[in-house]
C-alpha positions as CSV (number, residue, x, y, z in Angstrom):
1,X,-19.1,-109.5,31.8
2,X,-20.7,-112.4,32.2
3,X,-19.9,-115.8,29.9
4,X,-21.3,-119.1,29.2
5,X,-19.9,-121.7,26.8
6,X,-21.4,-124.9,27.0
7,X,-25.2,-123.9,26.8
8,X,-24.6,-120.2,25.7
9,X,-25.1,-117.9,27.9
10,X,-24.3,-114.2,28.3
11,X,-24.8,-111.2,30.2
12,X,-23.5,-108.0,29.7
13,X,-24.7,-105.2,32.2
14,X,-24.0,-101.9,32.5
15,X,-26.5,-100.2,34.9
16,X,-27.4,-97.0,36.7
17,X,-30.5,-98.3,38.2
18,X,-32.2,-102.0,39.2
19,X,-31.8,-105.0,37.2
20,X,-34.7,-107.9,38.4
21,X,-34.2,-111.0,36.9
22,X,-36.3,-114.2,37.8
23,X,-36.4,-118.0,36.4
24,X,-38.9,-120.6,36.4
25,X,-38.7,-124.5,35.8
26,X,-37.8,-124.6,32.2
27,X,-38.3,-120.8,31.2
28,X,-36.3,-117.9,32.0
29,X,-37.3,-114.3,32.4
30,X,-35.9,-110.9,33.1
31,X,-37.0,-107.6,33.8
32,X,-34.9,-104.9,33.8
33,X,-36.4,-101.2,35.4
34,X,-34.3,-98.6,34.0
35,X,-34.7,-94.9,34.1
36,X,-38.0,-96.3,33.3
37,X,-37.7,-99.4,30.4
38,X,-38.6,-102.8,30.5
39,X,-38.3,-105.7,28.3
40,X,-38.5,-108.8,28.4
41,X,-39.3,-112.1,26.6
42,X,-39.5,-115.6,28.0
43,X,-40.1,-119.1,26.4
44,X,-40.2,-122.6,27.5
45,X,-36.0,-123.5,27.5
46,X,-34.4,-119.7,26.0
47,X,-35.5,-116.5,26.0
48,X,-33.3,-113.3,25.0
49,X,-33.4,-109.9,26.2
50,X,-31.8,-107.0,24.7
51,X,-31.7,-103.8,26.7
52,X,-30.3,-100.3,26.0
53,X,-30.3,-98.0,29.1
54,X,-27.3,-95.8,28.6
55,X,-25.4,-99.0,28.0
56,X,-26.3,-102.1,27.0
57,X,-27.6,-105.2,28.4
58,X,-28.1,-108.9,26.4
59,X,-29.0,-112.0,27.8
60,X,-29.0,-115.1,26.2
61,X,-30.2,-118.3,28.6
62,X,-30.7,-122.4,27.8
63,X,-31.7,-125.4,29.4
64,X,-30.9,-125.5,33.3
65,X,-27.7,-123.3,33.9
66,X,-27.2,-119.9,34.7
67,X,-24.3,-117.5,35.3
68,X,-24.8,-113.8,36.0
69,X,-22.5,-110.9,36.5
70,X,-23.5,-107.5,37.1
71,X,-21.8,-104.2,37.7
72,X,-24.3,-101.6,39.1
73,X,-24.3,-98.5,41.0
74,X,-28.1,-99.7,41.4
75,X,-29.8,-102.7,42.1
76,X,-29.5,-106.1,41.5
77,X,-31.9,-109.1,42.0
78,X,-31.9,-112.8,40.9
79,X,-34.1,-115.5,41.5
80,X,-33.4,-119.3,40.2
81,X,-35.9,-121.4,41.8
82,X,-35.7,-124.7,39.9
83,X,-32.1,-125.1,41.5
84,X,-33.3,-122.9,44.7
85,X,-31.4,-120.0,43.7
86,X,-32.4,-116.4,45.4
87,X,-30.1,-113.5,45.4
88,X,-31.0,-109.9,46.5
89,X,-28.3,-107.6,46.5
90,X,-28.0,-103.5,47.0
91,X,-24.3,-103.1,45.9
92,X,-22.7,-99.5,45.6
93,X,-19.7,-102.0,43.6
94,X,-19.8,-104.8,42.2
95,X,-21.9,-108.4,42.7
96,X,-20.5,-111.7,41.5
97,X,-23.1,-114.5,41.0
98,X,-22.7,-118.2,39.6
99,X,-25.4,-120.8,39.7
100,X,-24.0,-124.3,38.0
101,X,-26.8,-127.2,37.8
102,X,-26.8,-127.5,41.7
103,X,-23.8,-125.2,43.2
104,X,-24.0,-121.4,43.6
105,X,-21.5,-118.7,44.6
106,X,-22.1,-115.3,45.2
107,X,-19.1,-112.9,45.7
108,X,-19.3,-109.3,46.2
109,X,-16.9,-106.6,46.4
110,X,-18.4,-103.2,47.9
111,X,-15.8,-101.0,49.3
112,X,-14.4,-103.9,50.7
113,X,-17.2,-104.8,52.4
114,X,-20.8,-106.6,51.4
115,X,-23.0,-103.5,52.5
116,X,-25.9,-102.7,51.0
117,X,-27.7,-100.3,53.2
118,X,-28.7,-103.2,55.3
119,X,-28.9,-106.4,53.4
120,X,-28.1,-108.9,51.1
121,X,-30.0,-112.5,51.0
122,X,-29.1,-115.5,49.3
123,X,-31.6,-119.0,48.9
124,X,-31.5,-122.1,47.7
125,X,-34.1,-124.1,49.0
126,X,-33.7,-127.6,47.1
127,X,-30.9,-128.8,47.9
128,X,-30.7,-126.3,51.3
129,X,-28.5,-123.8,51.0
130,X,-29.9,-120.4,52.9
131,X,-27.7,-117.1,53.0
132,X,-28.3,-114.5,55.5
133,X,-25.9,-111.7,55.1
134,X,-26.2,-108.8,58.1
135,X,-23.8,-106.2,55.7
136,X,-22.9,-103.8,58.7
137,X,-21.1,-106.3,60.8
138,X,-22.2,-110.0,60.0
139,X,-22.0,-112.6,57.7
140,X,-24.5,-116.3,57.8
141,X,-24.8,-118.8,55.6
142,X,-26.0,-122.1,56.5
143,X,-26.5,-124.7,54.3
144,X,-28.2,-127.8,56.4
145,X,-28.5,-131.1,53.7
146,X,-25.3,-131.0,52.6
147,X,-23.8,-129.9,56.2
148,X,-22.6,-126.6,54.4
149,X,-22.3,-123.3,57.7
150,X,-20.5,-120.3,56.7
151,X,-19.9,-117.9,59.5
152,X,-18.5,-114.5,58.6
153,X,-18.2,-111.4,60.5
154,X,-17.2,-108.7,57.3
155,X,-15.1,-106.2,58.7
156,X,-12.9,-109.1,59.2
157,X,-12.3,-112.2,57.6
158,X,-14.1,-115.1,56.5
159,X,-13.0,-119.2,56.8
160,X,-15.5,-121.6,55.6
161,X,-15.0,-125.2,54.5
162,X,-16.6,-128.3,53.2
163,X,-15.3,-131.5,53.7
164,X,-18.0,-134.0,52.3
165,X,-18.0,-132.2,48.9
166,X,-15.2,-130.6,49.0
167,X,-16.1,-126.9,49.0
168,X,-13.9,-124.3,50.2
169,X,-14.7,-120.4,50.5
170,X,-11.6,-118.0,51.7
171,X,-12.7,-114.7,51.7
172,X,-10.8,-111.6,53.1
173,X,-13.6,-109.0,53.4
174,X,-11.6,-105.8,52.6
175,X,-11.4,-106.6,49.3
176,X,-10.4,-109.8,47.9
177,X,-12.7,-112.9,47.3
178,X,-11.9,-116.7,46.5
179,X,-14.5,-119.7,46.1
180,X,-13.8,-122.7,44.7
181,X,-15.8,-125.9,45.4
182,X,-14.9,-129.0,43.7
183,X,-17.7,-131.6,43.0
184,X,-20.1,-129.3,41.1
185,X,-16.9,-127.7,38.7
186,X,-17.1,-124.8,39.0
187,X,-14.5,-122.5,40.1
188,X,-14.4,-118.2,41.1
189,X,-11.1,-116.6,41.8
190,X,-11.1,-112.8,42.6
């Protein structure tokens, strides 16, 4: 469950398959794949989607913030380029995304571990923040303009911290997540 409140945005997912969801400058699409259904409708600043595939999917999305949760036993993939936002993730659990105007965090619970039969990648090119995520032994993030480096090896533990903008990312890998940076608001706790 996925909520919104200042421009209005929700997502709901329940999935047994892939969920693709892309958004350009000022418009926002999604395409969701299904046991074999898609639909989707952009405009220029909303669009909606509404989605039954043995449960129930509805998106709702304005002006230039995005939140996203999704609970698969599938495939998840989300792509904000406007803000540099790129998530692929293969989750046998649970994925935890949050994009806010120029922050992101990504969280994912899988067993206790971010597996995904190889791979998860996570991009945000304006303002330089590049994931790499190695699931069966290694973690890498490095974030470059904003002197952001996140080293974590996941059958283990994870220590990253941000001094200039106060970010701060505690993760213990076998199952509990916590992300909270400060100067972009927004705040996860797992």
């Amino acid at each position: 469950m996925a909520t919104r409140s200042r421009q209005g945005y929700t997502v709901k997912t329940w999935l047994q398959g892939q969920d693709i969801a892309s958004r350009s400058r000022h418009s926002y699409m999604i395409k969701t794949w299904l046991h074999g259904q898609d639909m989707a409708t952009p405009s220029k600043h909303g669009y909606a989607i509404k989605t039954w595939l043995r449960g129930q999917y509805k998106a709702t999305w304005s002006r230039h913030d995005y939140k996203f949760e999704t609970w698969l036993h599938g495939q998840d993939m989300a792509t904000l380029p406007i803000h540099g936002y790129t998530a692929n993730t293969w989750l046998h659990g649970q994925d935890m995304t949050i994009c806010l105007k120029h922050g992101y965090t990504i969280k994912t619970w899988l067993r206790g571990q971010n597996r995904l039969h190889g791979q998860n990648m996570a991009k945000q090119s304006r303002h330089g923040y590049a994931v790499k995520t190695w699931i069966y032994g290694q973690d890498m993030a490095t974030r470059s303009r904003y002197a952001y480096t996140v080293k974590t090896w996941l059958h283990g533990q994870n220590k990253a911290t941000r001094s200039k903008y106060g970010y701060t990312v505690k993760t213990l890998l076998h199952g509990l997540g916590m992300a909270t940076p400060l100067i972009y608001a927004y705040v996860v706790k797992t």
